[in-house]
N, CA, C and O atoms as CSV, one atom per row, in Angstrom:
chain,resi,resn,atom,element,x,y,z
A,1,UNK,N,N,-9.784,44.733,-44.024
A,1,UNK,CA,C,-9.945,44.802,-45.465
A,1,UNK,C,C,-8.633,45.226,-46.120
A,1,UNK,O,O,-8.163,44.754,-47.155
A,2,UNK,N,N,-8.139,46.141,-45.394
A,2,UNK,CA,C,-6.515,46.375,-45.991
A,2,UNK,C,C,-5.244,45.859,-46.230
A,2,UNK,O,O,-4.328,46.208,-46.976
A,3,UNK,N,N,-5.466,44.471,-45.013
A,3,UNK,CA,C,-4.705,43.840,-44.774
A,3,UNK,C,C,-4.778,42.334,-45.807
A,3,UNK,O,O,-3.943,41.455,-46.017
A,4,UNK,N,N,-6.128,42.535,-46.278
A,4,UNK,CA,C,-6.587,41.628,-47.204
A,4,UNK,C,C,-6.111,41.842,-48.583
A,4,UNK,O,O,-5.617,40.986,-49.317
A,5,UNK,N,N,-6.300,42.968,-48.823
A,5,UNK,CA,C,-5.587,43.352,-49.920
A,5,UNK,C,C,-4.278,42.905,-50.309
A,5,UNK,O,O,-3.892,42.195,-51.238
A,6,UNK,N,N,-3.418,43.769,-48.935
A,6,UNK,CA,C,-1.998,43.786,-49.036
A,6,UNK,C,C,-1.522,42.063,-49.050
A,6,UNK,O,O,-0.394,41.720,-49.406
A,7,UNK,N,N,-2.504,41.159,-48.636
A,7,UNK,CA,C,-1.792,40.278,-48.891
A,7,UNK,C,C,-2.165,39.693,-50.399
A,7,UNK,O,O,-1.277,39.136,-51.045
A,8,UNK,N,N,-3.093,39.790,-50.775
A,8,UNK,CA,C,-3.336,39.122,-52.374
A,8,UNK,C,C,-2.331,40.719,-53.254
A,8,UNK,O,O,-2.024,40.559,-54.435
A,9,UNK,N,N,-2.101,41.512,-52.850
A,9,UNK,CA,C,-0.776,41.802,-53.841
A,9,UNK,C,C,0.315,40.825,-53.558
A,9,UNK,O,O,1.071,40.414,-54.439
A,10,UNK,N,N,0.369,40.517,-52.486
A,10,UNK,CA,C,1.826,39.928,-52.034
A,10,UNK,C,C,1.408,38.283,-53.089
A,10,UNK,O,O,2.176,37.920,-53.980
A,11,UNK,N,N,0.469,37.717,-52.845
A,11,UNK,CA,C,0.113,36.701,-53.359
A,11,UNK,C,C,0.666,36.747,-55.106
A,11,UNK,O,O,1.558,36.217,-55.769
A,12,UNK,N,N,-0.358,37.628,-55.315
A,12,UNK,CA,C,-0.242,37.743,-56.986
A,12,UNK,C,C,1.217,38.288,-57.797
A,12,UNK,O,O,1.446,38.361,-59.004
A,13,UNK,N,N,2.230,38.690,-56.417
A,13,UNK,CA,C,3.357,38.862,-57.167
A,13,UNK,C,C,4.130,37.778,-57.215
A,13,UNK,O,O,5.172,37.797,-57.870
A,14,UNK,N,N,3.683,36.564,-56.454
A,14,UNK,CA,C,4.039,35.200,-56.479
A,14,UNK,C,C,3.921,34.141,-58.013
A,14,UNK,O,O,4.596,33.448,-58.774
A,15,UNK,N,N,2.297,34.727,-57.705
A,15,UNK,CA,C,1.872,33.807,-59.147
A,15,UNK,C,C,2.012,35.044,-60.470
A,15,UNK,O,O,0.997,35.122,-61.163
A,16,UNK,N,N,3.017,35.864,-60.803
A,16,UNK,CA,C,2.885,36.693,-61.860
A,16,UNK,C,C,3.155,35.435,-63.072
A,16,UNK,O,O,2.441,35.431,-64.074
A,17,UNK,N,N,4.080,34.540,-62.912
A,17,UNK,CA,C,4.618,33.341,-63.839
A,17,UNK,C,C,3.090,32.304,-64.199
A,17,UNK,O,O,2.742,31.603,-65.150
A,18,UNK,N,N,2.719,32.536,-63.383
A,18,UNK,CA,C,0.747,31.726,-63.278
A,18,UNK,C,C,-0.165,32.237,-64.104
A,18,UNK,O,O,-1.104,31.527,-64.463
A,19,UNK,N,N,-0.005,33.966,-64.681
A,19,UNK,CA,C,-0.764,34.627,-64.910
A,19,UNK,C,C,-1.867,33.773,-65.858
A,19,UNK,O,O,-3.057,33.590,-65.600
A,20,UNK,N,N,-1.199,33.359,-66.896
A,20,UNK,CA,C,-1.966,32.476,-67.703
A,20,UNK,C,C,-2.457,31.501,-67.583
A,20,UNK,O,O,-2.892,30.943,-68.590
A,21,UNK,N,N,-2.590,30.892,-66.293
A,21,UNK,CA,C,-3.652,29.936,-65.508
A,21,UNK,C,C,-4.197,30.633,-64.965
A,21,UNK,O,O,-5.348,30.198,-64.957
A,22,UNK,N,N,-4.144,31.929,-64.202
A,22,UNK,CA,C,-5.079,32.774,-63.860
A,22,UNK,C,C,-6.288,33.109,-64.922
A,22,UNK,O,O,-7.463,32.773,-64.771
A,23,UNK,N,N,-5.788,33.785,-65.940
A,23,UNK,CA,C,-6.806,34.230,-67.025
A,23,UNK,C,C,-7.228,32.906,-67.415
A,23,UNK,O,O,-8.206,32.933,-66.669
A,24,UNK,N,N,-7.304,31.878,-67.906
A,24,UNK,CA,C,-8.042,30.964,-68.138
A,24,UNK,C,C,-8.747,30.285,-66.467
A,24,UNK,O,O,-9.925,29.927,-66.432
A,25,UNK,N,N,-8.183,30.229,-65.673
A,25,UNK,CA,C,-9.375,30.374,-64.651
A,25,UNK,C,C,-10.230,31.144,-64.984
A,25,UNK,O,O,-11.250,30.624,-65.437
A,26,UNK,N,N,-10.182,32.663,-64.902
A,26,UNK,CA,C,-11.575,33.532,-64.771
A,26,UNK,C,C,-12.218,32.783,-66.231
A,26,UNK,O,O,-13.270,32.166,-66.065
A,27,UNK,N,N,-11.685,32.807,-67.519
A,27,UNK,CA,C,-12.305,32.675,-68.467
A,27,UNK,C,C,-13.194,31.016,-68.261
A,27,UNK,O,O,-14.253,31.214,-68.856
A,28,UNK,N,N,-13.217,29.954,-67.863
A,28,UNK,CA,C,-13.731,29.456,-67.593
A,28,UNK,C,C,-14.731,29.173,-66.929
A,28,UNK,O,O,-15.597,28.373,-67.283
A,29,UNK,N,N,-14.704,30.176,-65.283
A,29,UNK,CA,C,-15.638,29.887,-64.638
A,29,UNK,C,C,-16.513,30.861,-65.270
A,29,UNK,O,O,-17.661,30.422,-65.348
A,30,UNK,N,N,-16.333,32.364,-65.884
A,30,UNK,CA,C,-17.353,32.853,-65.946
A,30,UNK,C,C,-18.265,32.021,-67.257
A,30,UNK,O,O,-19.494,31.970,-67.288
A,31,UNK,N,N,-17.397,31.442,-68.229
A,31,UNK,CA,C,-18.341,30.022,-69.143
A,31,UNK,C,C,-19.225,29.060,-68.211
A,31,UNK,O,O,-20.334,28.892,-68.719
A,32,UNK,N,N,-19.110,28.584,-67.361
A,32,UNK,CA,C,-19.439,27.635,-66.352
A,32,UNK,C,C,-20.771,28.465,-65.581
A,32,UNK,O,O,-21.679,27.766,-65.132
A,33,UNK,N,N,-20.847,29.937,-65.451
A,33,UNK,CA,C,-21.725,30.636,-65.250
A,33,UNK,C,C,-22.865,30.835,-65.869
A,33,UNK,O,O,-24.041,30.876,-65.506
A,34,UNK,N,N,-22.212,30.972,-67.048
A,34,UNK,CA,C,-23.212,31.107,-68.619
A,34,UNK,C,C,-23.956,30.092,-68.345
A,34,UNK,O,O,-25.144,30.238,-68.057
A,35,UNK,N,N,-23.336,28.858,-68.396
A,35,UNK,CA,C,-24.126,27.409,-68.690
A,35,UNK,C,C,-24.885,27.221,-68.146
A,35,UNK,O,O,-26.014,26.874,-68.492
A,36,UNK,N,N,-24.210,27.511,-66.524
A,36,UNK,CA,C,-25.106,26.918,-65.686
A,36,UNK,C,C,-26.367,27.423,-65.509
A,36,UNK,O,O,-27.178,26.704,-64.924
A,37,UNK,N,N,-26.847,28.971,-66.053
A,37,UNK,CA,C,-28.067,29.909,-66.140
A,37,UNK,C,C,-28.779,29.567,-67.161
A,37,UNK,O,O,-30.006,29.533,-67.067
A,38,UNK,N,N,-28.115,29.247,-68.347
A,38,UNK,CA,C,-28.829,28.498,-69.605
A,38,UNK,C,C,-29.530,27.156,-69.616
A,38,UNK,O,O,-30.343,26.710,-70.426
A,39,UNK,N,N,-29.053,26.659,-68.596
A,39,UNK,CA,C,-29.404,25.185,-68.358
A,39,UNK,C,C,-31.125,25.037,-67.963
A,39,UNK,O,O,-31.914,24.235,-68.461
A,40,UNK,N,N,-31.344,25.853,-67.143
A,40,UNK,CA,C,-32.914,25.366,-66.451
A,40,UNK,C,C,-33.780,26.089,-67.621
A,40,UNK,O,O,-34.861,25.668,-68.033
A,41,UNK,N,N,-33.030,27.391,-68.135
A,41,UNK,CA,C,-34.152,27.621,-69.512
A,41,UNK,C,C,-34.457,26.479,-70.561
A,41,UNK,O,O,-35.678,26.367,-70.669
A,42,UNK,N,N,-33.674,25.457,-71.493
A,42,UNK,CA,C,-33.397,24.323,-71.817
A,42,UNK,C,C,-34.134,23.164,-70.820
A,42,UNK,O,O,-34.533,22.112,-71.319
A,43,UNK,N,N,-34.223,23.329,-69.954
A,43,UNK,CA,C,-34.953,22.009,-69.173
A,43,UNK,C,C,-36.275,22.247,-68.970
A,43,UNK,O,O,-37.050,21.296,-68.869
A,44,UNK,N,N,-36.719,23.570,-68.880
A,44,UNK,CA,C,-37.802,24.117,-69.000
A,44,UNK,C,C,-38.663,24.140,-70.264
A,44,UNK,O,O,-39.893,24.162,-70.285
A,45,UNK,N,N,-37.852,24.130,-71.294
A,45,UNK,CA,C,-38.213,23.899,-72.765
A,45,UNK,C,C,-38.651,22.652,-73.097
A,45,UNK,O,O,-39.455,22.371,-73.985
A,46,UNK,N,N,-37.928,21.703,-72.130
A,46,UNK,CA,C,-38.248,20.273,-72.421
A,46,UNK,C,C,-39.528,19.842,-71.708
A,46,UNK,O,O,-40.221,18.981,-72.249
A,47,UNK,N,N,-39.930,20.414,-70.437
A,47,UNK,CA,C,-40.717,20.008,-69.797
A,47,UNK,C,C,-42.150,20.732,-70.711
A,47,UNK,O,O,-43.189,20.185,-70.343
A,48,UNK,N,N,-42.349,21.662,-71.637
A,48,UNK,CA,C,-42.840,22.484,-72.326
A,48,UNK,C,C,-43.152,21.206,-73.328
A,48,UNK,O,O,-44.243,20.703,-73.598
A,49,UNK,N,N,-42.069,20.913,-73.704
A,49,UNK,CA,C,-42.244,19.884,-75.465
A,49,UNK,C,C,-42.825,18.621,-74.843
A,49,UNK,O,O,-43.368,17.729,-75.494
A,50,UNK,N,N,-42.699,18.626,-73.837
A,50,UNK,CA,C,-43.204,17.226,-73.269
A,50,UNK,C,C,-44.377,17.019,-73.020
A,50,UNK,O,O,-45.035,15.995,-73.209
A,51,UNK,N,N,-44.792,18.383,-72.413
A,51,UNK,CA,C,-46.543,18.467,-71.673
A,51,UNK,C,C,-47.399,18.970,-73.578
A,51,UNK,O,O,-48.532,19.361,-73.861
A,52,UNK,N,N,-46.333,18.727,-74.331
A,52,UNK,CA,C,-46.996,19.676,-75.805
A,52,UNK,C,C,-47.177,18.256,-76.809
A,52,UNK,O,O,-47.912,18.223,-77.795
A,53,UNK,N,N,-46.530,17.374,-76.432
A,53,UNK,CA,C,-45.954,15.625,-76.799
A,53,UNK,C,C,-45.564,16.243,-78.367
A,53,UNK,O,O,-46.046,15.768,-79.395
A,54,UNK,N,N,-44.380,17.654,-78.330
A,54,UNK,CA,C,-43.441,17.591,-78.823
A,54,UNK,C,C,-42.294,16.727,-78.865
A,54,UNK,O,O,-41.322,17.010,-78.164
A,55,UNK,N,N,-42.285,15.465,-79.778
A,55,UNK,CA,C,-41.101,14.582,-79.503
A,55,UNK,C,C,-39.899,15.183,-79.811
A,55,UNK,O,O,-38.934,15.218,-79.047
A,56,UNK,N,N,-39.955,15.799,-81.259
A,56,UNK,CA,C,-38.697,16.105,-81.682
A,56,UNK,C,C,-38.178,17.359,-81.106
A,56,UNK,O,O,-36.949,17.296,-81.098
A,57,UNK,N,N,-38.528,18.267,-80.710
A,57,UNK,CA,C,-38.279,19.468,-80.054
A,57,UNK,C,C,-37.438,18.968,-78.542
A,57,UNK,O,O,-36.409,19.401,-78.025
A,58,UNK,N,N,-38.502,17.739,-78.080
A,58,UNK,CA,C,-37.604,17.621,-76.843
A,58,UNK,C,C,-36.620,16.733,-77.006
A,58,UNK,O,O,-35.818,16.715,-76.072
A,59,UNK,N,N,-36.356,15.769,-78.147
A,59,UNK,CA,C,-35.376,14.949,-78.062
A,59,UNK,C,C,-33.712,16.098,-78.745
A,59,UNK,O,O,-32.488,15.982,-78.806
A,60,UNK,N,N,-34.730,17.052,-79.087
A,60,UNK,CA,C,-33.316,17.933,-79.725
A,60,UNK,C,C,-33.145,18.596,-77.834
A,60,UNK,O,O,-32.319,17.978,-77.161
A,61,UNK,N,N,-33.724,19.487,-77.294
A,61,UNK,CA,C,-33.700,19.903,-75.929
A,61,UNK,C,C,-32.815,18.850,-75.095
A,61,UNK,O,O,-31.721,19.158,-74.622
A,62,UNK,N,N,-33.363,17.649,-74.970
A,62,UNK,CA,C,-32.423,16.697,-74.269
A,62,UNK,C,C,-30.445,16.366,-74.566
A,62,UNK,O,O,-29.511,16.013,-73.846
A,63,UNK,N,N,-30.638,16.778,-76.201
A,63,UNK,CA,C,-29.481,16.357,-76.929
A,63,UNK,C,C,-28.636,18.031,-76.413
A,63,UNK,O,O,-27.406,18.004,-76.364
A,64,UNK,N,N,-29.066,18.828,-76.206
A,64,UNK,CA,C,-28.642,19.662,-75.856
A,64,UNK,C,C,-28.080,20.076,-74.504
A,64,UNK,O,O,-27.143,20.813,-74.196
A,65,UNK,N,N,-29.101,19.246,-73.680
A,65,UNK,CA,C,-28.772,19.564,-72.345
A,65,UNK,C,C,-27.822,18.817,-71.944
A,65,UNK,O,O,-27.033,19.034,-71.024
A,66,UNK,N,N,-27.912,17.644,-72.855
A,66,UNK,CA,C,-26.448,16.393,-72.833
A,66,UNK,C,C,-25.324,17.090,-73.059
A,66,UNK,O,O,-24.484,16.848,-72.193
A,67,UNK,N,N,-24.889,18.024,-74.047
A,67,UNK,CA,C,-23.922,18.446,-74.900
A,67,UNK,C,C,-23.968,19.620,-72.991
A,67,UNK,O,O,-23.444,19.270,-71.933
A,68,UNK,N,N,-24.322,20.197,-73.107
A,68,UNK,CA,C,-24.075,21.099,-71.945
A,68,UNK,C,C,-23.654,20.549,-70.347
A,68,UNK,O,O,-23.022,21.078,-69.432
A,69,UNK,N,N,-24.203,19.478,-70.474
A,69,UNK,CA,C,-23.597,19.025,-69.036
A,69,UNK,C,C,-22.499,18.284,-69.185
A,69,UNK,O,O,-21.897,17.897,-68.183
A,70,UNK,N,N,-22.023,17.939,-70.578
A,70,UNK,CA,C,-20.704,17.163,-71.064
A,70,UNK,C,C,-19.385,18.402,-70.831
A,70,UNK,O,O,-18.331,18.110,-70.265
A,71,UNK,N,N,-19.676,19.747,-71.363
A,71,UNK,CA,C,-19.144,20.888,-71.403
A,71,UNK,C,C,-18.774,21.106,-70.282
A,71,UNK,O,O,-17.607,21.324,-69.959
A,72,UNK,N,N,-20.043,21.064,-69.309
A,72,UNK,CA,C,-19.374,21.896,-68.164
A,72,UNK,C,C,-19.261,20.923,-67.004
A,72,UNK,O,O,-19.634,21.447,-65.954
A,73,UNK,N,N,-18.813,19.516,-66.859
A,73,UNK,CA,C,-18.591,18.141,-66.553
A,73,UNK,C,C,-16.709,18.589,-67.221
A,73,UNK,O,O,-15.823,18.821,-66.399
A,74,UNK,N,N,-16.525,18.616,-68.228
A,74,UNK,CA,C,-15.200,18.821,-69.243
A,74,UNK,C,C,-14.426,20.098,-68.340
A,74,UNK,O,O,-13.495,20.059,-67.535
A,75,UNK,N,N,-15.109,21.026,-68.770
A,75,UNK,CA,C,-14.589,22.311,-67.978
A,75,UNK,C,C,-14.460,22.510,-66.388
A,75,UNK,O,O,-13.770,23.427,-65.944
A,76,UNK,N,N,-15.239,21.500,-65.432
A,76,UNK,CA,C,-14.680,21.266,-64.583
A,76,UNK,C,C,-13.132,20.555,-64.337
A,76,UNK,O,O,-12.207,21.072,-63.711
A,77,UNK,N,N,-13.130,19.478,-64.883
A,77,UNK,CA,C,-12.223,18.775,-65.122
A,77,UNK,C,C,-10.878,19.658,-65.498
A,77,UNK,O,O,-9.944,19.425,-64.730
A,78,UNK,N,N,-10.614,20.579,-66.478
A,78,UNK,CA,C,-9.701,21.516,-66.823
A,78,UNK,C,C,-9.519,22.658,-66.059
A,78,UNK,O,O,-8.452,23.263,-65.949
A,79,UNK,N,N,-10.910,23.038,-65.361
A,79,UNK,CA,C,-10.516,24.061,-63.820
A,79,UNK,C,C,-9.420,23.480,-63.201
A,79,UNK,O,O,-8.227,23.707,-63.002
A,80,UNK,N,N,-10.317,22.599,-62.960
A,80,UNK,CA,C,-9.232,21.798,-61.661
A,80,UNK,C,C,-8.188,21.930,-61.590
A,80,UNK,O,O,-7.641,22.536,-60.669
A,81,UNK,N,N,-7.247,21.063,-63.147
A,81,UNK,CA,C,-5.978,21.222,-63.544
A,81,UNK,C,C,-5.422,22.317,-63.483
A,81,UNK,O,O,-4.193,22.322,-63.416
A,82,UNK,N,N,-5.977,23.272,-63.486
A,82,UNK,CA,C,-5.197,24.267,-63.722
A,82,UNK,C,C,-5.161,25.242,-62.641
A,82,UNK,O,O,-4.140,25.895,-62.424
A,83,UNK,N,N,-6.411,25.398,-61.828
A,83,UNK,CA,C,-6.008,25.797,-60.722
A,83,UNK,C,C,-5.001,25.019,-59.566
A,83,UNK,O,O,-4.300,25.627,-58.758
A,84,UNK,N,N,-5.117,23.309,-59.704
A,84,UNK,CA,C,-3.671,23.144,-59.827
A,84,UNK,C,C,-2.248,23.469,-59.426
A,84,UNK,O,O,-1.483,23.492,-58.462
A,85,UNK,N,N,-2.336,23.704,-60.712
A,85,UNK,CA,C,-1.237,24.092,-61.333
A,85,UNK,C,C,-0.844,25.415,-60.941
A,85,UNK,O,O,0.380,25.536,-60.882
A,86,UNK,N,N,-1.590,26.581,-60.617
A,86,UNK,CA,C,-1.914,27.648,-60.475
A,86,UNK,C,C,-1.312,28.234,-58.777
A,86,UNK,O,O,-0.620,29.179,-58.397
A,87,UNK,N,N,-1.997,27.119,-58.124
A,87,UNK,CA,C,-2.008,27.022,-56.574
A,87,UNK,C,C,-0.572,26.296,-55.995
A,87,UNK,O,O,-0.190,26.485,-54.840
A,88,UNK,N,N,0.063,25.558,-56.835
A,88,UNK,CA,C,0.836,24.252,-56.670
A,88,UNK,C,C,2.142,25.429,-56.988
A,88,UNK,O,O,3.196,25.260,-56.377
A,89,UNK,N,N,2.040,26.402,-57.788
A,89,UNK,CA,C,3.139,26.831,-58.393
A,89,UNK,C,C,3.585,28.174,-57.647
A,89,UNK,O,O,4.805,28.246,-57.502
A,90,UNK,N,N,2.864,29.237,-57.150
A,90,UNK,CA,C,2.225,29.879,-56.540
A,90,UNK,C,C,3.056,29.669,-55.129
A,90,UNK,O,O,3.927,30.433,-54.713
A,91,UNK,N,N,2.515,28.260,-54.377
A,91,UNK,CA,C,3.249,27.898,-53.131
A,91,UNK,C,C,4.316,27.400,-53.107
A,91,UNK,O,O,5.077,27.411,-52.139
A,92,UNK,N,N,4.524,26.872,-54.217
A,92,UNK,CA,C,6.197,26.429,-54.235
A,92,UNK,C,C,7.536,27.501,-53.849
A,92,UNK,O,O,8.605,27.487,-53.237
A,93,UNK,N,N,6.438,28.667,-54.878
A,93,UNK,CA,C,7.265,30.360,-54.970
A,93,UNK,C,C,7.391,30.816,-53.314
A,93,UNK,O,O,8.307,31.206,-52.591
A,94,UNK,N,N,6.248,30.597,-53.183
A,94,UNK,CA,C,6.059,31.006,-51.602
A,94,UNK,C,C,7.018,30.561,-50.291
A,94,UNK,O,O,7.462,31.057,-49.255
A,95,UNK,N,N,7.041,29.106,-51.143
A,95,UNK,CA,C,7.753,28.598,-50.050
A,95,UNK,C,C,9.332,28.731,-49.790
A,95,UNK,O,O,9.932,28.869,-48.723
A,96,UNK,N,N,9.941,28.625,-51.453
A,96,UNK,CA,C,11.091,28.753,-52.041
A,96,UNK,C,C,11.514,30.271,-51.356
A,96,UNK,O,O,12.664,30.555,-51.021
A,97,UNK,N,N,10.468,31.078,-51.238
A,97,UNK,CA,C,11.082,32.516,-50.452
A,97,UNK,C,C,11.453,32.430,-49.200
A,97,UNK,O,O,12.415,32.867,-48.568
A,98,UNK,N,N,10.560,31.815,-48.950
A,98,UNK,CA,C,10.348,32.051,-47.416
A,98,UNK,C,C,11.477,30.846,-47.063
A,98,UNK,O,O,11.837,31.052,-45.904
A,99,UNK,N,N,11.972,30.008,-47.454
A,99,UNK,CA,C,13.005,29.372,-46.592
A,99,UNK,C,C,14.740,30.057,-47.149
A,99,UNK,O,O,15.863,29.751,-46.750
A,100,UNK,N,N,14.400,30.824,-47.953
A,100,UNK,CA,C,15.472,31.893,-48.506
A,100,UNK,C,C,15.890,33.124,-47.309
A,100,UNK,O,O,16.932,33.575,-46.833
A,101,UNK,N,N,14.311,33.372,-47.136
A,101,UNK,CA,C,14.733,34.751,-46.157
A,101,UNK,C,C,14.768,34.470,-44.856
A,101,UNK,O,O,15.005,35.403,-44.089
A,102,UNK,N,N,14.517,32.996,-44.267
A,102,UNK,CA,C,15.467,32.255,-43.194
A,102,UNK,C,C,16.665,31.803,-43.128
A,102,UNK,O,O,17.322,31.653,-42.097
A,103,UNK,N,N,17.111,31.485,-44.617
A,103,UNK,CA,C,18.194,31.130,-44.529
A,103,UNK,C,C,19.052,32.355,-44.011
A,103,UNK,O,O,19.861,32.209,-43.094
A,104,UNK,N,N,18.903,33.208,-44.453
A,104,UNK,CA,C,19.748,34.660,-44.528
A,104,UNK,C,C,19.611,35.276,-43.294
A,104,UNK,O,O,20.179,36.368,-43.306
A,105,UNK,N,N,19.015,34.980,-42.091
A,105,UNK,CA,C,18.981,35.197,-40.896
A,105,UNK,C,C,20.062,34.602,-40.058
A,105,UNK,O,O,20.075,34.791,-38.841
């Protein structure tokens, strides 16, 4: 566990230039969390308006659950990128060291 640590300091002093793909990582997935818990309440609502032959209740429920799986369909898509970007930049640093402190051997 210590050794786990010591290396995600070592990591994160890599990506300090990342930071701001970091924070929009967390800020995303924990959105992507939200959604994804909100979602079966909303589908549940529909299956409700349906067995009730609420049309309009469920065609608004459906229009909703559309808009939510567009969101977090979208916000996958921009994870990605950016972890990325995040990971890509990160190892470059990594690597850029590490053939530095061979060279110097």
């Amino acid at each position: 566990m210590k050794e786990t640590i010591n290396n995600l300091k070592r990591v994160y002093k890599y990506g300090k230039k990342y930071k701001k793909n970091l924070i929009i990582f967390t800020i995303i997935s924990i959105s992507n969390i939200a959604i994804n818990i909100i979602y079966p309440i909303i589908t549940a609502k529909q299956l409700v308006a349906l067995s009730s032959s609420l049309y309009k209740e469920l065609l608004i429920a459906a229009l909703i659950c559309f808009g939510m799986s567009f969101l977090c369909d979208f916000t996958t898509v921009v994870l990605r990128k950016n972890t990325q970007v995040f990971f890509r930049g990160t190892t470059k640093d990594i690597q850029i060291n590490a053939a530095r402190e061979i060279l110097k051997i």
